[in-house]
C-alpha positions as CSV (number, residue, x, y, z in Angstrom):
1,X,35.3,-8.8,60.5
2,X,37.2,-11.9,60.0
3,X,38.4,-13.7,63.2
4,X,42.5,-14.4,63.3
5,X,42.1,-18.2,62.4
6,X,39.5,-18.8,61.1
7,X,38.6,-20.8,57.7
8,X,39.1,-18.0,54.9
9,X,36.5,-20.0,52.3
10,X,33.7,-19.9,55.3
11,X,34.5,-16.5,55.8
12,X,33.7,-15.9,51.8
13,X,30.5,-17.9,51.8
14,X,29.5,-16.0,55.1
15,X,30.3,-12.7,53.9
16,X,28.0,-13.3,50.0
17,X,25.3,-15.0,52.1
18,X,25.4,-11.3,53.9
19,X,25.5,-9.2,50.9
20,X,22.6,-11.7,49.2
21,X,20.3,-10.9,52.2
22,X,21.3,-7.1,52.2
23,X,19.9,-7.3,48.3
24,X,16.6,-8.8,48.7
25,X,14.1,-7.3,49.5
26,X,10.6,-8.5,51.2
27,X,9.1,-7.1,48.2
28,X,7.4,-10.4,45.8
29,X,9.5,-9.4,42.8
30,X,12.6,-10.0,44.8
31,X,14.6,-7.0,43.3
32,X,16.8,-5.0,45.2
33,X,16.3,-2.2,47.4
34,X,18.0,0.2,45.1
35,X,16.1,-0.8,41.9
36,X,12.5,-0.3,43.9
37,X,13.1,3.1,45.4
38,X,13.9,4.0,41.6
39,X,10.5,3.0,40.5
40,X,8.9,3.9,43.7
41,X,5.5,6.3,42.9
42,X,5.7,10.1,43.8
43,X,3.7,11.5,46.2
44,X,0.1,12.0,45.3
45,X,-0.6,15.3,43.9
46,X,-2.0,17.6,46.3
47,X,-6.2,18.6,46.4
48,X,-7.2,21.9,44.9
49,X,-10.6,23.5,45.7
50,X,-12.6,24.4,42.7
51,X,-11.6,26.9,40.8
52,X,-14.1,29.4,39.8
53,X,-15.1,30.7,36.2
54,X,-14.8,34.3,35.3
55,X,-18.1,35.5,34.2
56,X,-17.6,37.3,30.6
57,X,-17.3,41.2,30.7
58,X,-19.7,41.4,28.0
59,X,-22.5,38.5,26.8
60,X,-22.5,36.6,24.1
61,X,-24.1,38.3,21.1
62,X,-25.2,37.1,17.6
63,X,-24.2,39.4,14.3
64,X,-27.7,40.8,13.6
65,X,-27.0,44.1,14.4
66,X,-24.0,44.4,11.9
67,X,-25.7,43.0,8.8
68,X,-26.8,46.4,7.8
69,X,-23.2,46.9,7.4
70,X,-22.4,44.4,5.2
71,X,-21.6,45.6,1.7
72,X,-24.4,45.4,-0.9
73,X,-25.0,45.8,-4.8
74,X,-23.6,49.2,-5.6
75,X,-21.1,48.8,-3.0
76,X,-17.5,49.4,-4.3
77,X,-15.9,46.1,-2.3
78,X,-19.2,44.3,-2.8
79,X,-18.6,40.7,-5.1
80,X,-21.3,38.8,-6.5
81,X,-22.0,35.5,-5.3
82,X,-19.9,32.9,-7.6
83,X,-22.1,30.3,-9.6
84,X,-18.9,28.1,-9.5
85,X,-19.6,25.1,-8.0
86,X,-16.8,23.5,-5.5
87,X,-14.1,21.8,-7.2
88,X,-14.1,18.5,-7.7
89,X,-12.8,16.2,-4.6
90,X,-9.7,15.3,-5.0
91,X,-8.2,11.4,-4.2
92,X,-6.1,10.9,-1.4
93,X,-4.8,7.6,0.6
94,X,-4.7,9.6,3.3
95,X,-8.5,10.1,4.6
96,X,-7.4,12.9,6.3
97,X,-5.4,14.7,4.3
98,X,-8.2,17.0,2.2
99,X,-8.8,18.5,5.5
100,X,-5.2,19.8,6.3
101,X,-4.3,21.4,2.9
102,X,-5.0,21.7,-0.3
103,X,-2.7,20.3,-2.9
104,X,-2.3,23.0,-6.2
105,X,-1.7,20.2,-9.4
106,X,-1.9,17.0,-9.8
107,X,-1.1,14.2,-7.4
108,X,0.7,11.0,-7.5
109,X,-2.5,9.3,-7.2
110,X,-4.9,10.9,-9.9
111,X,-1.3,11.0,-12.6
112,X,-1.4,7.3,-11.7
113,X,-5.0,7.0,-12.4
114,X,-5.0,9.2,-15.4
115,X,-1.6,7.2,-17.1
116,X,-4.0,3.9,-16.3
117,X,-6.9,5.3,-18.2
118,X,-4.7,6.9,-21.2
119,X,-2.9,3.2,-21.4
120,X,-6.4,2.3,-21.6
121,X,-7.8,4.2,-24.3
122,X,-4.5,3.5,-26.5
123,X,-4.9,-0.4,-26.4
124,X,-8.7,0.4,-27.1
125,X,-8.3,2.3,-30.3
126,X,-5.0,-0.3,-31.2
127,X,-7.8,-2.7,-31.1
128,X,-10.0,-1.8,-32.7
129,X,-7.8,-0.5,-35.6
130,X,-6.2,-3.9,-35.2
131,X,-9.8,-5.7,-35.5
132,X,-10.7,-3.8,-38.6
133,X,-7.6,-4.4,-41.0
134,X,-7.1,-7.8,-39.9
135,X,-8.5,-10.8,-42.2
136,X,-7.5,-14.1,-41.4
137,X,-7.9,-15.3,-44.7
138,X,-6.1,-12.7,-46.7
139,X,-2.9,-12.3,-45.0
140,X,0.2,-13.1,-46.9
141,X,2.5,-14.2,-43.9
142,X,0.6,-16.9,-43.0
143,X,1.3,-20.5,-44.8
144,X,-2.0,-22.8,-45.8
145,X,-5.6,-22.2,-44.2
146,X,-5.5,-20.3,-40.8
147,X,-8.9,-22.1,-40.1
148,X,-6.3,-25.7,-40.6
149,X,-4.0,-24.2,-38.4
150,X,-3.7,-25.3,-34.8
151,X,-1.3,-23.5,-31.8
152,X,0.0,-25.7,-29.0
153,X,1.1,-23.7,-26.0
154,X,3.2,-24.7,-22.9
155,X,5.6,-27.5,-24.3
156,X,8.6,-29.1,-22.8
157,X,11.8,-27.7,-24.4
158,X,12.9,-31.1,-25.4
159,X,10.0,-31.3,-27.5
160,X,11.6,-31.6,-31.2
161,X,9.5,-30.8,-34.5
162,X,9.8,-34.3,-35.5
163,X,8.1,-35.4,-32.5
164,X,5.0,-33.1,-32.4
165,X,4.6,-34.1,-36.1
166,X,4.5,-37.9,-34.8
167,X,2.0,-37.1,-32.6
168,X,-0.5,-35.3,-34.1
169,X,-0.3,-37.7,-37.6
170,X,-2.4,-39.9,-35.8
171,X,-5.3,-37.6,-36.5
172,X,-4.8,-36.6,-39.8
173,X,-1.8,-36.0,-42.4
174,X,0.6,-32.4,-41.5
175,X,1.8,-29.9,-43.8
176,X,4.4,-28.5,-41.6
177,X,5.2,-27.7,-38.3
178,X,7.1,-25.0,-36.8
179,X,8.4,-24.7,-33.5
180,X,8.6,-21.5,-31.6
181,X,11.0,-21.3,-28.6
182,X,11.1,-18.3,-26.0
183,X,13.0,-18.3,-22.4
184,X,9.7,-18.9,-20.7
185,X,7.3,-21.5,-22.1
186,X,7.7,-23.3,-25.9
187,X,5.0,-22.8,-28.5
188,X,4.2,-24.4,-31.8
189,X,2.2,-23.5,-34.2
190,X,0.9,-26.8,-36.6
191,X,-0.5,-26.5,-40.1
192,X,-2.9,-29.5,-41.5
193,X,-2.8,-30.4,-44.7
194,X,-6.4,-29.6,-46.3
195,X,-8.3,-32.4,-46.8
């Protein structure tokens, strides 16, 4: 309540240091009163006396007295035991996954293995197929002595044939050179003259 008179901008800062004080709490966070009783704790939970265990009906008993009833050989539902051995474990990621199910076919990780090793075995046998019909020095593609012949790897692209042959004539006289260019790295492939 305002007094008739009085000076309306002390009035104001009278009236928000009232609503300040009326927010804070004593608690040491400072937050308001409101916000506190919303994380206030609930009661405790109330004591309960021990609570007794039931005693089984019947005792605990093993299954000796019904093996005789199990069926045996001659036995129309009796099946021989299996020779097969457990399959074979399977790969997972997941550690735990071979105990929650088992997964009928193939899985992403053994077709991924099994492509690897088929990729394998191909560039095997191309290799080796490769390394028996190839003979340096009978192949009609190839210009002069391949044991002459020298590869330089990694040039600059502003390397020019004329320029690689000034270089290397300072070791010895060149048949030819021939310069191969891809998008990533320049090769050359230089042929000595045979001496």
């Amino acid at each position: 309540m305002s007094r008739p008179g009085a000076n309306p901008a002390l009035v104001a800062k009278l009236e928000q240091e009232r609503q300040l004080r009326a927010g804070i709490s004593g608690h040491k966070t400072g937050l308001p009163k409101k916000l506190l009783e919303l994380f206030a704790p609930l009661p405790p939970l109330p004591f309960k006396e021990n609570i007794r265990k039931r005693k089984p009906k019947t005792g605990y008993s093993g299954i000796a007295q019904y093996v005789s009833l199990f069926a045996k050989e001659g036995d129309p539902e009796y099946e021989p035991k299996q020779d097969n051995p457990l399959p074979e474990p399977r790969l997972f990621r997941n550690p735990e996954m071979p105990l929650q199910a088992r997964v009928e076919g193939p899985l992403k990780l053994e077709r991924v293995i099994a492509k690897r090793k088929a990729a394998a075995a191909r560039a095997a046998k191309a290799l080796a197929k490769g390394s028996d019909e190839w003979d340096p020095t009978h192949n009609p593609q190839v210009e002069g002595d391949p044991f002459k012949t020298l590869f330089v790897g990694r040039l600059s692209f502003d390397v020019t044939d004329k320029k690689l042959q000034r270089e290397f004539e300072e070791y010895g006289p060149i048949k030819n050179v021939t310069l191969v260019h891809n998008t990533k790295s320049g090769h050359a492939v230089i042929c000595a003259c045979c001496c």
